[in-house]
C-alpha positions in Angstrom: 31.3 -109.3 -8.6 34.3 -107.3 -6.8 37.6 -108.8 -6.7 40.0 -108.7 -3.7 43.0 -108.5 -5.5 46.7 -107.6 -4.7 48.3 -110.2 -7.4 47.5 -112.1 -10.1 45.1 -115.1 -8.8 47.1 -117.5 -11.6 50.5 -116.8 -9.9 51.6 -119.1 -6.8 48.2 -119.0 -5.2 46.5 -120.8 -7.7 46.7 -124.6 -7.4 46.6 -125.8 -10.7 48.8 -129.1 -9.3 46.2 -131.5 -9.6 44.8 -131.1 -6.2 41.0 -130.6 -7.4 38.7 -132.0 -9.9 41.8 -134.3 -11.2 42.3 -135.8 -8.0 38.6 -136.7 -7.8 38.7 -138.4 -11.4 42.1 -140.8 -10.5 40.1 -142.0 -6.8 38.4 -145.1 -6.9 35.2 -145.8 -5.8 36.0 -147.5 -2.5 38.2 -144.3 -1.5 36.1 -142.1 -2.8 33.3 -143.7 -0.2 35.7 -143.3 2.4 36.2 -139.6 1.5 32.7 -139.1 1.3 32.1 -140.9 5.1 34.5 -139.0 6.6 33.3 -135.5 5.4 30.0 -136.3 6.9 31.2 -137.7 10.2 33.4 -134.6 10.7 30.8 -132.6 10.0 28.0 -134.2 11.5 30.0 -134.4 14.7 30.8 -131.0 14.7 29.4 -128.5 17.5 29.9 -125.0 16.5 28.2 -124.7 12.4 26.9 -122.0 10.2 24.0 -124.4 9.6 23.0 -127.9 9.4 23.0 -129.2 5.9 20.0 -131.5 4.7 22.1 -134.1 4.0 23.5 -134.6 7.8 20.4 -134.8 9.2 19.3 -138.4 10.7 15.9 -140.4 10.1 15.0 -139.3 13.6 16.0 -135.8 13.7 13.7 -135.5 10.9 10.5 -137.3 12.0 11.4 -135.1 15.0 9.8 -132.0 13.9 6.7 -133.1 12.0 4.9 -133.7 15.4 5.4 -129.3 15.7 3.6 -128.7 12.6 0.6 -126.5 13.5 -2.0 -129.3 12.8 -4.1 -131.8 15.1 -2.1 -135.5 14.3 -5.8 -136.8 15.5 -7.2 -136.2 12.0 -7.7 -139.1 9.7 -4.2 -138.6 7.0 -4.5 -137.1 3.2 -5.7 -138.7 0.8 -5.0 -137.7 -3.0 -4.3 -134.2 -1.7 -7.0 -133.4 1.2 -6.6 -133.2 5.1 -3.3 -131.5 5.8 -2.4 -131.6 2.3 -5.0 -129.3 1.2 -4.6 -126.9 4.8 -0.7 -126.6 3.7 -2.4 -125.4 0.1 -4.9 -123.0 2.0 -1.4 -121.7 3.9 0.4 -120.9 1.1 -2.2 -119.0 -1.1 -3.1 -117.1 1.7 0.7 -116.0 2.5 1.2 -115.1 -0.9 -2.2 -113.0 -1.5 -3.2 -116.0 -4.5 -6.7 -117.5 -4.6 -5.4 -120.8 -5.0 -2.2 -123.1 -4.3 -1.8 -126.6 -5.6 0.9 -129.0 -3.5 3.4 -131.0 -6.1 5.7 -133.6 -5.2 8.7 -131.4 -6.4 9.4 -128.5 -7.7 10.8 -129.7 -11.3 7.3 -131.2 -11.9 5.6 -128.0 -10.8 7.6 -125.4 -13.1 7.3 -128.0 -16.3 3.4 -128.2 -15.7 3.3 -124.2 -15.2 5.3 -123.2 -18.4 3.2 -126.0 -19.8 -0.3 -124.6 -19.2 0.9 -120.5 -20.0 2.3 -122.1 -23.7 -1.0 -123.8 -23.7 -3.0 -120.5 -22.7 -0.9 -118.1 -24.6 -0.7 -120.0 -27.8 3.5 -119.5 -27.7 5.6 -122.5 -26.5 8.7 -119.7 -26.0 10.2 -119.0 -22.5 11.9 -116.3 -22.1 14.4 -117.0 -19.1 17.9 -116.8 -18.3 20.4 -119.7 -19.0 21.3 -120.3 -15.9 18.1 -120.8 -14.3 16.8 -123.9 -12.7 15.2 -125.3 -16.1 18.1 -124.5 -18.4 21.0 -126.5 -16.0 19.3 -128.9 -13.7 16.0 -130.3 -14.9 17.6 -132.9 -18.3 16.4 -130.5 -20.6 12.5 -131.2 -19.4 11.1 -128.3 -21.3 11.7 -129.4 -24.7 12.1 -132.9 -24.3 8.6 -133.4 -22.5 6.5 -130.3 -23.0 7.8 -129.3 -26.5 8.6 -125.4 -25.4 11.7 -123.7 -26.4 13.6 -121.0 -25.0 15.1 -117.3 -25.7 17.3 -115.4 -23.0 17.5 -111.9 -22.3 21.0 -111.6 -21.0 23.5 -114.6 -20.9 25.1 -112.6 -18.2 25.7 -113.7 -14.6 23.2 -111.6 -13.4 19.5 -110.7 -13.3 18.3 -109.6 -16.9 16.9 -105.9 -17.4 13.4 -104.9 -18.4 15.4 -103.3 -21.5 16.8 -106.1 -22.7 13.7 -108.3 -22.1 11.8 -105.3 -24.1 14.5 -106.1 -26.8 14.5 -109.4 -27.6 13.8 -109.8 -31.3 11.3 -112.7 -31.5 8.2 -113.4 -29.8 7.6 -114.8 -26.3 4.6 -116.2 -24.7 5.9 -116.0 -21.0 8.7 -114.9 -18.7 9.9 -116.5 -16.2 12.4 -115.1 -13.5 13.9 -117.0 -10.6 14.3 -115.3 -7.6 17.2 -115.2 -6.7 18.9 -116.2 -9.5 21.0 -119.2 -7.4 24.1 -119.8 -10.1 24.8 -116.8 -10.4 24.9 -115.8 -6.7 21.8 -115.5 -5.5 21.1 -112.6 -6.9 18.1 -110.5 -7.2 17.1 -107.6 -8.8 16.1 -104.2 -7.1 12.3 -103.6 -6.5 12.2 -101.0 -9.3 13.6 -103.5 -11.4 11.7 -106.3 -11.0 8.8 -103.9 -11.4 10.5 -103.1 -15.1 10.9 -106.7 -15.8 7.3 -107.4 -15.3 6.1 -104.4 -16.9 8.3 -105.4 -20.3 6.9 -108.7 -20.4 3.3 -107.2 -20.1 4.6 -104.8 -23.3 5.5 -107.8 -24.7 1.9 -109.3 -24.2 3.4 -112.3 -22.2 2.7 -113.7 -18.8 4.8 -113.8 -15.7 6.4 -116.8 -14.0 8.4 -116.8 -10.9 10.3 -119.6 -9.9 10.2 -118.6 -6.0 12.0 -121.8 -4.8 13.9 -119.3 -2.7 11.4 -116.7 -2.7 10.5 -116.8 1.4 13.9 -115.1 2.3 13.4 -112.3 -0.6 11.3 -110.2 1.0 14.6 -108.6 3.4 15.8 -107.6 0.2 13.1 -106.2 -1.7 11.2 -104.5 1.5 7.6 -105.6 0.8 5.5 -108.7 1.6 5.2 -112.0 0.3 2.0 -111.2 -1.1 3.4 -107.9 -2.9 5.8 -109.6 -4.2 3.7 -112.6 -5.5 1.3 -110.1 -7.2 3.8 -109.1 -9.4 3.7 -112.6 -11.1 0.7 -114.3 -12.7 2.0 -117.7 -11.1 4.4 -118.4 -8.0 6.7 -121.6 -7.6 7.8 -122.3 -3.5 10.2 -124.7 -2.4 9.1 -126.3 0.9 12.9 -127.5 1.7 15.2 -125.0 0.5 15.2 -122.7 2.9 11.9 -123.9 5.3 13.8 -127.1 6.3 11.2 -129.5 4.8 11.4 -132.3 3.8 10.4 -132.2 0.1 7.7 -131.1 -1.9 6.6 -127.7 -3.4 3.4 -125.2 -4.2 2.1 -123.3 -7.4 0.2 -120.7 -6.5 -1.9 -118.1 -8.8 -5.5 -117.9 -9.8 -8.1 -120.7 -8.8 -8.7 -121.3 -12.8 -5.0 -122.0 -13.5 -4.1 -123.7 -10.6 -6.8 -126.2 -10.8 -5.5 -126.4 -14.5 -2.2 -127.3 -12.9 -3.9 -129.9 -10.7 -4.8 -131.7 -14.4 -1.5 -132.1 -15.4 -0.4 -133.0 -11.9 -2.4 -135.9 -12.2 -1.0 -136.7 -15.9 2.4 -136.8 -14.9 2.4 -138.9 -12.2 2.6 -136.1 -9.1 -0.9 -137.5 -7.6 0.3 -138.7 -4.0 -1.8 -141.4 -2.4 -0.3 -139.8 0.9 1.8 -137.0 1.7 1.2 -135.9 4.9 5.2 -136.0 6.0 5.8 -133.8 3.3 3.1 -131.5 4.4 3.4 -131.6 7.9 7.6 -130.3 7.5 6.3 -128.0 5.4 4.0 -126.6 8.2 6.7 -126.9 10.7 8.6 -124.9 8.2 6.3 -122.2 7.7 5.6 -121.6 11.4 9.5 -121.9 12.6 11.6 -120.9 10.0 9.7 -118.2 8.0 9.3 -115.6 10.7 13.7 -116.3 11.2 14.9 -115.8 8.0 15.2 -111.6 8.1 17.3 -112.4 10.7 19.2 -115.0 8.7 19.5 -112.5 5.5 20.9 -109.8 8.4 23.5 -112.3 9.6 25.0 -113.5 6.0 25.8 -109.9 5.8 28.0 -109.9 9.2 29.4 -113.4 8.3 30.3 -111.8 4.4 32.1 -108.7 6.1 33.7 -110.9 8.7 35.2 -113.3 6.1 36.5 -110.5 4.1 38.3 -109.3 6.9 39.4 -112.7 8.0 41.1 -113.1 4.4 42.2 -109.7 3.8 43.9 -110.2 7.6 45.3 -112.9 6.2 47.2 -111.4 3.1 45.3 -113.6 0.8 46.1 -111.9 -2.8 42.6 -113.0 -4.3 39.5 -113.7 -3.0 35.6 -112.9 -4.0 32.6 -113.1 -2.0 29.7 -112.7 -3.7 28.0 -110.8 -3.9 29.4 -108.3 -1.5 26.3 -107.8 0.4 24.4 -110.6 0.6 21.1 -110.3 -0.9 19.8 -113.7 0.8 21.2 -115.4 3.7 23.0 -117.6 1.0 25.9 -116.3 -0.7 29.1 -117.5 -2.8 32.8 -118.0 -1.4 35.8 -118.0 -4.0 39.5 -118.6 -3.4 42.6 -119.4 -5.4 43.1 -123.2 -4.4 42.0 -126.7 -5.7 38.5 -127.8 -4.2 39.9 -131.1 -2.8 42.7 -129.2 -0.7 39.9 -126.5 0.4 37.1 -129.6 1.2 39.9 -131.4 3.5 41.1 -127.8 4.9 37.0 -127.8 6.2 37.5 -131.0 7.1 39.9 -131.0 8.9 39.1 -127.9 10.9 35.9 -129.6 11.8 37.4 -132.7 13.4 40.1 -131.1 15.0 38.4 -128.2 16.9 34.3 -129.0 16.4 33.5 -125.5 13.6 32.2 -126.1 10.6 32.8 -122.7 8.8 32.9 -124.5 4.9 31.7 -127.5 3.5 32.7 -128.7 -0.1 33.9 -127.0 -2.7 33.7 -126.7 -6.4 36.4 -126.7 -8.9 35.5 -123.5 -11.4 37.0 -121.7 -14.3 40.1 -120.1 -15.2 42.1 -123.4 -13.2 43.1 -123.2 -9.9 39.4 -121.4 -8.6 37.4 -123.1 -6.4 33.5 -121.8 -5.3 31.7 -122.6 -2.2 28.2 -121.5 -1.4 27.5 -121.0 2.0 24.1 -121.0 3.8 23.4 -118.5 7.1 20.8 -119.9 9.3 19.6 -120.4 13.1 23.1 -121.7 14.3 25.2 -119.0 12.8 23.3 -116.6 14.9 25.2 -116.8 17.9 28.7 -116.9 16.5 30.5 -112.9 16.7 33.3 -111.9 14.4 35.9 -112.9 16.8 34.2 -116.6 16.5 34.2 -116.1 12.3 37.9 -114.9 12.4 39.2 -117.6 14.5 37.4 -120.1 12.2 39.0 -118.5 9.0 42.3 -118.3 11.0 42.1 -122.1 11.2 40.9 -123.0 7.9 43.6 -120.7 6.4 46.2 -122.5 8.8 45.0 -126.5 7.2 45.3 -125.7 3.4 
């Protein structure tokens, strides 16, 4: 990361008064409703965004798009996974060069299952991954607690780990898995070359390769190659269907036909056998069709929105800020300033009722006190704003706090 410092960011800039998490805690539930009402209606009412969140999105909006999904609504709907379920599966294994794909009801249940049948195939139930993936933070400790696997990390720093330090790690692994990008951390992935060292330590190592793709789709600006490059790197492939295809939910594994139809055993075992899915697989068409062939232009974008925020603050004379990383390596990046993340929420707010932009949404409270972290999201809508439109929005925002 690259600070944007001319001062100490703990010095008058900081708001340590209670403005943030604090504030939050001492609300009761009844304002905190109200809070939470209003931030959507400002922002659902706004004209001029960066994107349109999930969350803002109405029941009809939604059932909207499934009717453009590239499939005939004449057929008779899936049942236990065939009809469009199993031509979403075709899709996916064909755009990421695999023999086979399996659909799962979300991606948490599709990642356990796949570091559940490598422990099973390899004989080890170590992961090797780093601690602030997706399965260390946000899936209730799943991997020991259910499947019995533990886990080692490379690096326990905020970024990517090397193939050196995966080559070093003093005990034995059974697989590797690398998410791509690595989301906490910034969205952050590693350099072609690098990936390619990663994957060949592993192999050293006599382990298998996971990667947790839920982002993968917009990865290929970054690394220059083909989904199905990419994916052959890996002897498995996760895919989220919502993250960044504007699904609805729903996710794929993807890898050999002996694995995957492995997978489809355990599917079954915990629970992730749909009587009927087509919604799910119908946005997910949609998705594929409209949103993958955008999202180079999306990754291109974040990078004009990054450099026109870091004017926009610099222009301001703020003493500290970070965006991160500098260059966006996705079109979704990180956004940190000195202040409490209520004030900077109803700054965003407030901006969006008064003059119809949306240019943040909410904001994190983070560590030393007085940071805040946003994460901001570059897609279809943002393409027709110009830096004048991004400085007049940070101008505004700047102006509420």
């Amino acid at each position: 990361m690259t600070d944007h410092t001319t001062g100490d960011a703990a010095d008058g800039w900081a708001d340590g008064s209670g403005q943030g998490a604090g504030q939050s805690a001492a609300n009761g539930p009844d304002e905190e409703t109200e809070r939470t009402e209003r931030q959507l209606a400002a922002w659902r009412g706004a004209g001029r965004v960066l994107t349109r969140a999930a969350h803002e999105m109405t029941v009809r909006e939604l059932l909207a798009d499934l009717p453009q999904a590239p499939y005939d609504l004449d057929e008779p709907a899936d049942v236990y996974g065939d009809g469009v379920v199993a031509e979403l599966e075709r899709r996916v294994a064909d755009l990421l060069g695999t023999e086979d794909a399996a659909f799962f009801p979300t991606g948490t249940m599709a990642q356990q299952i796949a570091l559940r049948c490598w422990a099973g195939r390899t004989g080890s139930p170590v992961v090797a991954l780093h601690p602030l993936s997706h399965p260390e933070r946000w899936e209730g400790g799943a991997l020991s607690a259910v499947s019995g696997l533990r886990t080692v990390h490379p690096t326990t720093e905020p970024r990517q780990p090397t193939g050196d330090e995966v080559a070093a790690l003093p005990e034995p692994f059974g697989t590797l898995m690398v998410e791509l990008p690595l989301r906490d951390a910034g969205f952050l992935l590693p350099t072609w070359e690098e990936l390619e060292e990663l994957v060949d330590a592993a192999r050293e190592r006599d382990a298998v390769v996971h990667f947790d793709g839920a982002r993968l789709w917009e990865s290929t600006a970054h690394f220059g190659r083909p989904l199905a490059e990419v994916a052959a790197l890996a002897d498995s492939v996760y895919v989220s269907f919502y993250k960044s295809l504007g699904g609805l939910s729903g996710a794929c594994l993807a890898g050999t036909r002996s694995f995957v139809e492995e997978t489809r055993v355990w599917r079954h075992r915990y629970g992730g056998q749909v009587f009927r899915q087509f919604p799910q697989a119908l946005a997910a068409l949609a998705g594929l069709d409209r949103e993958l062939p955008r999202l180079p232009s999306y990754v291109d974008r974040a990078k004009v929105v990054a450099e026109a925020l870091r004017e926009g603050f610099a222009g301001a004379g703020l003493p500290w800020f970070r965006i991160h990383p500098e260059a966006p390596h996705t079109h979704q990046f990180q956004v940190w300033l000195p202040y409490g993340a209520d004030r900077l929420t109803e700054a965003g707010v407030r901006l969006a009722e008064e003059t119809g932009t949306v240019l943040f949404r909410r904001w994190t409270d983070q560590s030393p006190p007085g940071l805040s972290m946003t994460e901001l999201e570059i897609t279809e809508p943002a393409l027709t704003w110009t830096r004048d439109d991004i400085a007049t929005a940070v101008k505004g925002f700047l102006e509420r706090l």
